[in-house]
C-alpha positions in Angstrom: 0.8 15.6 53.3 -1.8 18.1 51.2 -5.2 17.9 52.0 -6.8 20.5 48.6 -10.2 21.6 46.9 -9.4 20.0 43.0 -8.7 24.4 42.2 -6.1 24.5 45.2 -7.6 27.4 46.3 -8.4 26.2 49.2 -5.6 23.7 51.5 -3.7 22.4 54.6 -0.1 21.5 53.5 2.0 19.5 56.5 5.7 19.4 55.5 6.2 16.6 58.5 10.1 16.4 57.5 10.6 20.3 58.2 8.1 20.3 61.1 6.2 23.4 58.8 1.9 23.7 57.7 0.3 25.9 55.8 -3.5 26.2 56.0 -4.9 28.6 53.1 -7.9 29.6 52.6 -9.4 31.6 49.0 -11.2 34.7 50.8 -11.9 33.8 54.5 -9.9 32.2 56.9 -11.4 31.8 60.8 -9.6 30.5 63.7 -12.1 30.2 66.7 -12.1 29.1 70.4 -15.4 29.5 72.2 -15.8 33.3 72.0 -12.7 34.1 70.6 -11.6 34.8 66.5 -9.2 35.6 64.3 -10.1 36.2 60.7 -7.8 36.5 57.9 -9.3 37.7 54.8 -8.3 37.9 51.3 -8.7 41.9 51.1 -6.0 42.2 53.6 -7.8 42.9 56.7 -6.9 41.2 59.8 -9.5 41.2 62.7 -9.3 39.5 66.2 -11.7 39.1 69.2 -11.8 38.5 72.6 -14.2 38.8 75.6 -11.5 39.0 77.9 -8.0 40.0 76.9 -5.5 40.5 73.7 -2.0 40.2 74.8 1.4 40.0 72.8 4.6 40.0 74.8 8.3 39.6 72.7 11.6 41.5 73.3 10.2 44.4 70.5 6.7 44.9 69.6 6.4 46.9 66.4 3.4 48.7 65.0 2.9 50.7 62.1 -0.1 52.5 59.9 0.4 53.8 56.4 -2.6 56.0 56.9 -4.1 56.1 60.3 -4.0 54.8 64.0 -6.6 54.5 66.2 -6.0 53.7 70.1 -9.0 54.2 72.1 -9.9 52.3 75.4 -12.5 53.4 78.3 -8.9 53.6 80.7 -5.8 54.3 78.6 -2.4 54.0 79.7 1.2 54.9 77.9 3.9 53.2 80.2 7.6 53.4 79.4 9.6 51.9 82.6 12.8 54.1 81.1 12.7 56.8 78.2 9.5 57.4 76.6 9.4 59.3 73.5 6.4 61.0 71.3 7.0 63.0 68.4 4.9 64.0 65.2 5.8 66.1 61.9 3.1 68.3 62.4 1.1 70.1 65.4 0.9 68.1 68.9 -2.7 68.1 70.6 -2.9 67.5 74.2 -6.4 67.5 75.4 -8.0 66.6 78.4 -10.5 67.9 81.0 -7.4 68.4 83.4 -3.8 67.7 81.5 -1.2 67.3 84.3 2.4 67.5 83.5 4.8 66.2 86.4 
């Protein structure tokens, strides 16, 4: 089942046979639930929102910036419940009012 615009540009494919849809959209595509988005647009950025919590839970989580990543949060907090790792190529900053090791 294809529902188009007469360019294709714009569409919700349903492949009811292989259980599979694909909704596309030219240059914005919005999911919403009351105060809650994700955006896909066509420059490649990504964006979600939530008033109350993001969450993403699978056996690995992987991340990854070609250029830069920012982590900020009023409270942060780096758990590992075994070995816990941080390295860098270049100089490590640690700062803090207090920085408490052990």
């Amino acid at each position: 089942v294809t529902i188009a615009d007469q360019k294709q540009e714009n569409s919700l494919v349903m492949d009811l046979q292989k259980g599979e849809a694909t909704l596309q959209a030219k240059t914005k595509l919005t999911l919403a639930a009351g105060q809650t988005t994700i955006v896909l647009e066509s420059s490649g950025n990504i964006t979600e929102k939530a008033n109350s919590k993001i969450a993403m839970q699978a056996a690995n989580i992987e991340g990854k910036a070609n250029a830069q990543l920012v982590l900020q949060g009023a409270n942060t907090e780096v758990k590992a419940n075994a070995q816990l790792n941080l390295q860098a190529s270049g100089p490590t900053n640690v700062k803090g009012a207090i920085v408490k090791i052990n």
